[in-house]
C-alpha positions as CSV (number, residue, x, y, z in Angstrom):
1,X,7.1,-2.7,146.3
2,X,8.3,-0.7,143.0
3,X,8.9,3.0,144.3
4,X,11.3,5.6,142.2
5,X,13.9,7.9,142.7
6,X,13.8,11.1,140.3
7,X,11.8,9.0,138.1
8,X,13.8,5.6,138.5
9,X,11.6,2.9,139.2
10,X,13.7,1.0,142.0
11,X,12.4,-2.0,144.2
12,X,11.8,-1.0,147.8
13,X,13.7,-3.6,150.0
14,X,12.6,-1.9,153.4
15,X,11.8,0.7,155.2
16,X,15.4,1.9,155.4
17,X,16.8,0.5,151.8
18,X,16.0,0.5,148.1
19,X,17.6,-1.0,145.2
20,X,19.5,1.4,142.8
21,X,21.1,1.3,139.4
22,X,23.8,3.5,138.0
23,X,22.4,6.8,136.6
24,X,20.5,7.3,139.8
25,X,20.6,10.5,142.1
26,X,18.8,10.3,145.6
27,X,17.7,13.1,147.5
28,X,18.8,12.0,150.9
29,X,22.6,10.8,151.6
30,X,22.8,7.1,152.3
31,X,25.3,4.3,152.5
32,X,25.6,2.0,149.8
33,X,25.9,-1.7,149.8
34,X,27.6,-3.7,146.8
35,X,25.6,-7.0,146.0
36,X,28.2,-8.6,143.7
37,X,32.1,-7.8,143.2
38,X,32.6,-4.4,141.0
39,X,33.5,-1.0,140.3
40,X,30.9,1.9,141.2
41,X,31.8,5.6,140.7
42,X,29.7,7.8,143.2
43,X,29.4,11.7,144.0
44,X,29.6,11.7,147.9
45,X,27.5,14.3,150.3
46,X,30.6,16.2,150.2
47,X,29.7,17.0,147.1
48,X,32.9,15.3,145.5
49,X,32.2,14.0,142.2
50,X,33.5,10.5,140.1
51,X,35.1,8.8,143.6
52,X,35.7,5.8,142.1
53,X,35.7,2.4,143.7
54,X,37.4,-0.9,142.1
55,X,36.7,-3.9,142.9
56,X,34.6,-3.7,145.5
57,X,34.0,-7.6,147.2
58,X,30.4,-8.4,147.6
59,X,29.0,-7.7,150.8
60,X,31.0,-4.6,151.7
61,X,28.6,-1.6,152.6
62,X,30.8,1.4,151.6
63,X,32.8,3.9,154.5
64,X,30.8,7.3,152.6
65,X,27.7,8.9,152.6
66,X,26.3,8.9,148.7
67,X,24.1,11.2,146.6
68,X,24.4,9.8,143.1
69,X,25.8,6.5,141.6
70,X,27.2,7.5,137.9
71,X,28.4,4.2,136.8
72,X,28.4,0.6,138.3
73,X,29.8,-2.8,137.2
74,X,28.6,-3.9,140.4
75,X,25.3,-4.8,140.9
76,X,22.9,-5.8,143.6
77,X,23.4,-1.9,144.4
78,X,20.9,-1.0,147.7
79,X,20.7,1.9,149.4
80,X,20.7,2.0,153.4
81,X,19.8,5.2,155.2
């Protein structure tokens, strides 16, 4: 199902998980899982802006709550609340 996010159009996955690109900011903190091997650069629900994560394998969920994704050479990007 194509939902959005702030005007995003992202692909629903599930009841608990939607797709995301870079550029997006959600309005409720959620995980985030990394589809294929890359760098993503997040602001976390601590409010800490450009953490940035290299070379993050494919498969790993990441350890931090999220509120934005500012840049991604990873993709497969989903959300899980």
């Amino acid at each position: 199902m194509l939902t959005s996010i702030k005007g995003i159009p992202v692909w629903a996955i599930g009841d608990n998980a939607v797709a995301i690109s870079a550029g997006a900011t959600v309005y409720k903190a959620a995980k985030l899982y990394i589809g294929s091997t890359g760098n993503v650069t997040v602001t976390t629900s601590g409010g800490d802006a450009g953490v940035v994560f290299t070379a993050v394998p494919a498969g790993t969920v990441l350890p931090v709550l999220v509120t934005a994704v500012t840049a991604a050479t990873a993709g497969g990007l989903v959300l899980i609340s």
